[in-house]
N, C-alpha and C positions, 0 to 999 in steps of 0.2 A: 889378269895381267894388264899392266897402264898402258896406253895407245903410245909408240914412241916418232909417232911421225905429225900427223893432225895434232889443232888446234880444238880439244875438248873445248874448251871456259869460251871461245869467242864462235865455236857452233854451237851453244845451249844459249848463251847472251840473245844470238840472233831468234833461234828460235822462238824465247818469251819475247822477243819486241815483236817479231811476225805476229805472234799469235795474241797480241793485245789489235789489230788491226780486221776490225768486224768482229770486236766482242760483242756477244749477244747478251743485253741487258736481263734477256731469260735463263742466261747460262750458254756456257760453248761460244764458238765462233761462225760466224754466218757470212760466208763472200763468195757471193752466186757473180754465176760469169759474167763480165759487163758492167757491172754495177762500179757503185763509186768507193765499195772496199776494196774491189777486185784490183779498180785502178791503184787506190793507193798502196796494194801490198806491190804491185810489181813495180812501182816505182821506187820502194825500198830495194828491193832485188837487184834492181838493176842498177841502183846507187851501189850493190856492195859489187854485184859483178864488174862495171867501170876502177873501184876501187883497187879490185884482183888485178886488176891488168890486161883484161877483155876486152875484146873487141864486140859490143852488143848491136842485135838489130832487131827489130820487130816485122813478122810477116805480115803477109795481106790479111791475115786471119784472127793477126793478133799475138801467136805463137812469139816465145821470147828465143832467142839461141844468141849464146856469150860464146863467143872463138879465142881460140889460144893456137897457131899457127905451129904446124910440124916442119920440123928440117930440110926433109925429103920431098919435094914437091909431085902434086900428081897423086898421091896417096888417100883413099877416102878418109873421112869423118869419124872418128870415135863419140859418141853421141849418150850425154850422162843427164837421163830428163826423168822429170815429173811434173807435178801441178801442185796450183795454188789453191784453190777454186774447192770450197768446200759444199758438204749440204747443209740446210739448216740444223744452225744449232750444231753442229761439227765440234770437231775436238781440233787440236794444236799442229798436230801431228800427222796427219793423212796427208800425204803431200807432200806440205810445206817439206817437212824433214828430208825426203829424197833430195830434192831442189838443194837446198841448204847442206845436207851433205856432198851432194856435187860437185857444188862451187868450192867447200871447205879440199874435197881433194884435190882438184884444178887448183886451186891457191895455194895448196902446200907443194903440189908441183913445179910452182912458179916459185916460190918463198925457199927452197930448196933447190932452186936453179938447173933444175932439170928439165932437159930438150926431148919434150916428145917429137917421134916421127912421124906419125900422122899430128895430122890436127884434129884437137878436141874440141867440141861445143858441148857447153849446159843449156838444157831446153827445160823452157815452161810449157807447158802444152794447154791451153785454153778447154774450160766446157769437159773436162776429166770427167765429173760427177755425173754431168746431165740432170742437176740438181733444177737449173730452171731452162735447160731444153732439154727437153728426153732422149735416151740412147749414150748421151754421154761420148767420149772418147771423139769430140769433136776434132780437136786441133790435130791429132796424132792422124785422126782421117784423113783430113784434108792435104797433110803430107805424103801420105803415102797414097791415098788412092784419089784426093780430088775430092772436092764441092764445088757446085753448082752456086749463082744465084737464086734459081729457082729454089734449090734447095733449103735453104736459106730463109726464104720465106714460105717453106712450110714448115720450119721450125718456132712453134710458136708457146710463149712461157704462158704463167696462170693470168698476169695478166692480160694478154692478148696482142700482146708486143714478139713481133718477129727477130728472129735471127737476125736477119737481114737491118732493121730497124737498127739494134742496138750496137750491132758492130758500125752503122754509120752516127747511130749516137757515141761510139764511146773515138772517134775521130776516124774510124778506116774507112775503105772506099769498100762496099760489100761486092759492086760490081768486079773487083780486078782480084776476088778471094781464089780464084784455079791458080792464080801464081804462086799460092802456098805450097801445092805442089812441089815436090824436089824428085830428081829422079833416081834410081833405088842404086845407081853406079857412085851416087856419091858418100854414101855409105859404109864403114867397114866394118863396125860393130857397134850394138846399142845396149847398155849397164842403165837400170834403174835399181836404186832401191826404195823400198818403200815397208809401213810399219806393217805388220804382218796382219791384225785385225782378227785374228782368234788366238787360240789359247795353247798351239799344241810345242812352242817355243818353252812356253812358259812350263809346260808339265813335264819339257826335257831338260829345266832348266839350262837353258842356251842361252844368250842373247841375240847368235845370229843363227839364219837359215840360209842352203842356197833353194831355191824354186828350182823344181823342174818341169814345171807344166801349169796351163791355169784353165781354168774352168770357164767353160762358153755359156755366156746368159744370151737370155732368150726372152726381150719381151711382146706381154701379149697383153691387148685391154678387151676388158669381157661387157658387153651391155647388153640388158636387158631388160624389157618392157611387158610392163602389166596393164595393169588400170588402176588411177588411184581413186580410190571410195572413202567414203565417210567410215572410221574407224569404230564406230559404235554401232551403227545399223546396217554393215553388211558381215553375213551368217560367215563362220569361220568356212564352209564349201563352197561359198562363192564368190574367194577371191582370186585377185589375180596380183598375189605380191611380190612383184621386183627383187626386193630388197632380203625375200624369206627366200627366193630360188637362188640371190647373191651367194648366200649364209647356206646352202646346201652345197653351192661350187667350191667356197672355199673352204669347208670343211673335207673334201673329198681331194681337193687337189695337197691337202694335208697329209691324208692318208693315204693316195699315190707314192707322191715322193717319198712315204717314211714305209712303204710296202711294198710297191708293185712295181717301181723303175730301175734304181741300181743305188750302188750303197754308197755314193756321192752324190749323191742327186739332191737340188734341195729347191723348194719351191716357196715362194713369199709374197702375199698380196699387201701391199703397203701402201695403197690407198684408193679410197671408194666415195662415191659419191651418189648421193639418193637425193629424188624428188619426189614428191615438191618440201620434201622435210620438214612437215610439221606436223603436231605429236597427235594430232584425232585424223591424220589422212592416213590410210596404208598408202606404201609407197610405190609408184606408178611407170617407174624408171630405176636401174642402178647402173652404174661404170663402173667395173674398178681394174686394177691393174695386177697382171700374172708379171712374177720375175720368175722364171722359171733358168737352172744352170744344174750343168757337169763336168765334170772332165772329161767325162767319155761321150760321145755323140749319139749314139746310138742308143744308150740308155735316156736321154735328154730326149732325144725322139719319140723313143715309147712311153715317156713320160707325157708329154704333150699330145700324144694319137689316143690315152686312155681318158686326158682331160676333155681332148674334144668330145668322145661320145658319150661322158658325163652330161658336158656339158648341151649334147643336142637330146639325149635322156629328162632332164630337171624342164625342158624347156617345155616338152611335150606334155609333157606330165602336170607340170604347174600354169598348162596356156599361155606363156609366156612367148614371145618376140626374141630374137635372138641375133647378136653381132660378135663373130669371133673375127677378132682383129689383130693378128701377126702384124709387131713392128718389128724395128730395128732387133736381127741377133747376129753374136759372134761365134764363130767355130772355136773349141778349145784346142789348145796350142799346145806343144812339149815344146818346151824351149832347145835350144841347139846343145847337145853334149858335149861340145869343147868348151863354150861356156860354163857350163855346171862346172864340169874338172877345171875352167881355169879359176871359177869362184871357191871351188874347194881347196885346190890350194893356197888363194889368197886367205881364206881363214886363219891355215895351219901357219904361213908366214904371219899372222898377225896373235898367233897363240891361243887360236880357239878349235875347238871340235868341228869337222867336218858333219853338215847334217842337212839328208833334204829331204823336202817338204813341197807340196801343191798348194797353190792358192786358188781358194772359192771363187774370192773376188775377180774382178777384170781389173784390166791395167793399160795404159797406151802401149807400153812393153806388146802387146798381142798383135796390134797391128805392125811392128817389126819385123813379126817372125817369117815371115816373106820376102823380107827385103836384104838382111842383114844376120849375123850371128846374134841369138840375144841372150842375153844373162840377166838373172833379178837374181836380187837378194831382200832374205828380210830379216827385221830387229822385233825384235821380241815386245809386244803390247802386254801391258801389267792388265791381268785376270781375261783378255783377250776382248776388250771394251774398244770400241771403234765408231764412227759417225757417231758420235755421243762426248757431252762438254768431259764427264770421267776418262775419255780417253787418254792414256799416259805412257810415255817413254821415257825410262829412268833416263839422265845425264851419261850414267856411265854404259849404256845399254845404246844410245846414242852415239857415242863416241866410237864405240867396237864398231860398229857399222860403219860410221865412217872411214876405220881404221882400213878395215877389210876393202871398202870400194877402192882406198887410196892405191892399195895394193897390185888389186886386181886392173885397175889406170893403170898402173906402173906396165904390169906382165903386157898387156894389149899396145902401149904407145913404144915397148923398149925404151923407157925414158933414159937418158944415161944423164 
């Protein structure tokens, strides 16, 4: 059914100009937070948000929010965000598309002369990824619950450049970053969507989903020390390798989450580092990093309490040294039920099947869910490909989603 409200042809336009902005000359798109893509995409953004009819500001953190002014004064924020900020080598579409959907239905609300009663804002939300600070879901943080300076410089990328550095590199003052903070009265409900990032849209043939819940990641870095020996003259009993006690953690925190935790549980080490890495030392040190998530908490819990005594097992066993290091996690969320039912209905106003679905992933959507009513939707990923340049959202797959946010704007603002 054709979208009869949104601007398909000038949401897909935007999206290939975005997505030409930190083309990675390896494939995909790469624009980590801070950086001089990150700047130039949001400076597009905010060319098209001024365009709209918005009123744009940027916070102490960075964070973007375009206002469009309710009738009724005194009324919270209807709040329609995502992110720009990809991982290396990312696809078009993580992100960006929520954003860009956003504004597409904020602008048909204004282009169609309709007076919401609250006021709405499109937010960008900084550092989404955590692609070069870890933990991710920076900007949504710092709204809802606060950062620190201190903070801030213990945030530190692969280069060795601080949080705190780069937000005063990219013009902010990192000191006055608590005034990103907003307080949770101003509020009245928060709509994300975002591109769904597996595959189970696609097997229901749909294009859109609504969420009803999202899965709490967990992470943890695991390190571990040997002794590195010369790789030819010491007996295969008398070593002490790093890097073989790694490769027995993550093969086991494998068979964990695919056995013994719960049947969303899902566990991913995605990147490791060995020393002194080179090919006649055994290796004498390994780091690598546990993303450990579920939707259920409990099962995520016992998933981690069977990794830990794996992990203090191999350690003993192979004489190894041992650093289990719980970082940054989030609890999983059920998003609010008057949401769902009001994104179900905006579907069927928009001529599509009602259908919901949990998301793996995280989303700044989680940190709302405390503060405000929240709703996510998602658009259907072609073969369910994601953080990857194959990432893909048909035009017209796009558009439905958009169609459906405009809607569900509508039911939340009373536009008349």
């Amino acid at each position: 059914m054709p979208v009869a409200n949104i601007n398909p042809t000038r949401l897909w336009r935007r999206l290939l100009e975005l997505g030409e902005i930190g083309k990675d000359p390896a494939g995909g798109v790469t624009r980590l937070a801070f950086t001089p893509a990150d700047r130039e995409a949001r400076e597009l953004v905010m060319e098209w948000m001024r365009g709209a009819g918005l009123t744009v500001r940027v916070d102490a953190i960075g964070n973007i929010f375009a206002r469009l002014e309710g009738t009724a004064p005194g009324r919270g924020v209807v709040l329609l965000a995502s992110h720009l900020d990809t991982v290396p080598q990312g696809g078009r579409f993580d992100g960006a598309l929520g954003v860009l959907a956003a504004l597409e239905a904020v602008e048909t609300l204004v282009e169609r002369g309709l007076k919401p009663q609250q006021p709405v804002e499109v937010g960008v939300f900084v550092n989404e990824e955590g692609a070069r600070f870890k933990g991710g879901l920076l900007g949504s943080s710092a709204v809802v619950h606060g950062v620190t300076p201190e903070e801030l410089r213990q945030l530190v990328d692969d280069q060795g450049i601080s949080c705190y550095q780069a937000l005063a590199d990219f013009g902010l003052d990192p000191e006055q970053v608590a005034a990103a903070r907003r307080s949770p009265a101003e509020f009245a409900a928060y709509l994300e969507l975002h591109i769904e990032q597996a595959a189970v849209l696609e097997a229901e043939g749909l294009p859109v989903g609504v969420v009803t819940g999202i899965a709490g990641p967990k992470f943890i870095t695991v390190r571990l020390t040997g002794r590195a020996d010369h790789a030819g003259a010491t007996p295969m009993h008398l070593r002490r390798d790093a890097l073989a006690g790694a490769a027995e953690l993550i093969l086991a925190a494998e068979r964990i989450a695919r056995e013994e935790a719960g049947p969303a549980t899902v566990c991913t080490v995605g990147q490791i580092r060995v020393a002194p890495g080179a090919t006649n030392v055994i290796p004498g040190s390994c780091e690598f990093s546990l993303d450990l998530r579920d939707i259920q908490l409990e099962d995520r819990e016992r998933a981690e309490t069977r990794l830990k005594v794996e992990f203090e097992r191999v350690c003993r066993r192979r004489g190894l040294e041992g650093e289990w290091l719980p970082g940054e996690g989030f609890p999983p969320v059920r998003l609010d039920e008057s949401m769902v039912t009001l994104l179900g209905t905006a579907c069927r106003e928009a001529g599509q099947r009602e259908f919901r679905l949990v998301s793996g992933a995280a989303h700044d959507a989680m940190q709302f869910a405390g503060v405000c009513p929240v709703g996510m939707l998602f658009v259907r990923s072609v073969d369910g490909i994601s953080h990857s340049p194959e990432e893909y959202t048909t035009p017209e797959d796009a558009a439905v989603g958009a169609e459906v946010l405009f809607h569900a704007l509508c039911q939340l603002v009373a536009a008349r």
